[in-house]
Each structure stands twice: as structure tokens, then as C-alpha cells.
C-alpha angles and dihedrals in degrees: 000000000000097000099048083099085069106045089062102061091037095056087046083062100044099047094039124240122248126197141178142202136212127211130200124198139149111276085236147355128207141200141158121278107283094025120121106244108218115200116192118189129172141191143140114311088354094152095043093052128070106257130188125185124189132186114243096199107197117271096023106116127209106258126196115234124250105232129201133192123210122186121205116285116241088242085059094040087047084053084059092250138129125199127159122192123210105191115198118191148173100011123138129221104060096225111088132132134223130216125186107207115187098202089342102308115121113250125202107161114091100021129132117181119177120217117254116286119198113254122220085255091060091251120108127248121187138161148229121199127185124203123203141162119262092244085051099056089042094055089057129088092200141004113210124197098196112192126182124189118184106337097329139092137215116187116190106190124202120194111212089210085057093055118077 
């Protein structure tokens, strides 16, 4: 049939396309105290794909982060404003992500997240904040901050009916 071309590349849309990269370097590199170390590593579309690398020094465990919810503070909610802060602290390595769910549908509008900043411990901290009208955090039954850090995710949940 004269329209089956089309039907491939609709469905690919529709379904959503995943893909996935490998990437080959060497397990470690060493040099003398004071050299610059220069890690290479390759692999297919590497330089059309976001790629983050991080230094594991030995000894230095993975740690989860601690995670807090705010919810907006009745000054801010009398100035007709809505922010809700998500902290994340102590986690290593440097590398998470942070989603901000309102009853469970992802939100994106609104939402400010700072990149990781090195703690005097040696392990990151970093924020998220979402900002939303009164009428906005009132509508909603929860607010979830969702964080995953390599590989796995801690969600800190606030209920707008439980603040006061």
C-alpha cells in the first residue's frame, strides 16, 4: 500500500525510540605527582551525546544522598508566591538527576536545579527549587521531589492540605 512508508516512521514517533551508547577506556591511568592525567575514551556518537566523566579516588565510597522537602512559607504564600525547595546533600558521585512530580505527573515548568557543588566532606550537595502560583500549590493533593543517583532513587513527598 502506498501509504505503509509512512506508517514506519509514524509509529517510531509515537512509541518513542530508545537508544543507548557504549564506551570504551582504559580501567586507570597513572602519572607522577604534579602531571596532568589524560583519560580517552571512545565509543559510537560520543561527541553527539552529553557525557559526563567523574574521578572515583580509592577509598572513597559511593554515598546516597539525604534528601529534604520545603513547602512554600506562608510569608512567601501572603506575597502571592510558591516555591518549593528539594536539598540534596552528601551524595558521591557528583552525576544525579531531579524530577519534580505534582500527584504523580511529571512537572517541568517552573523548575530550577543547580548543578552539584563539593561539600567540605568531599561529598556534593545541590538543589531544585519549583516555583508555582498560590492558586497552583493549593489545587494539588502532593508535591514529589524524585532524585536518582546512580541507579537509585529517593522521592521526598510534601501535601499542600498538611502545611499551614
Amino acid at each position: 500500500m502506498a501509504w505503509t512508508p509512512l506508517l514506519l516512521p509514524l509509529l517510531t514517533l509515537c512509541t518513542g525510540f530508545v537508544a543507548s551508547s557504549e564506551v570504551t577506556q582504559p580501567p586507570s591511568v597513572s602519572v607522577a605527582l604534579g602531571q596532568m592525567a589524560r583519560i580517552t575514551g571512545s565509543g559510537d556518537m560520543m561527541e553527539k551525546k552529553y557525557t559526563n566523566w567523574h574521578q572515583q579516588k580509592p577509598g572513597q565510597p559511593k554515598s546516597a544522598p539525604s534528601v529534604t522537602l520545603f513547602p512554600p512559607s506562608n510569608e512567601e504564600l501572603s506575597a502571592n508566591k510558591a516555591t518549593l525547595v528539594c536539598l540534596i546533600n552528601d551524595f558521591y558521585p557528583r552525576g544525579l538527576t531531579v524530577a519534580w512530580k505534582a500527584d504523580g505527573t511529571p512537572v517541568t515548568k517552573g523548575v530550577e536545579t543547580t548543578k552539584p557543588s563539593k561539600q567540605s566532606n568531599n561529598k556534593y550537595a545541590a538543589s531544585s527549587y519549583l516555583s508555582l502560583s498560590p492558586d497552583e500549590w493549593k489545587s494539588r493533593s502532593r508535591f514529589t521531589c524524585q532524585v536518582t543517583h546512580e541507579g537509585s532513587t529517593v522521592e521526598k513527598s510534601v501535601v499542600p492540605a498538611e502545611c499551614s
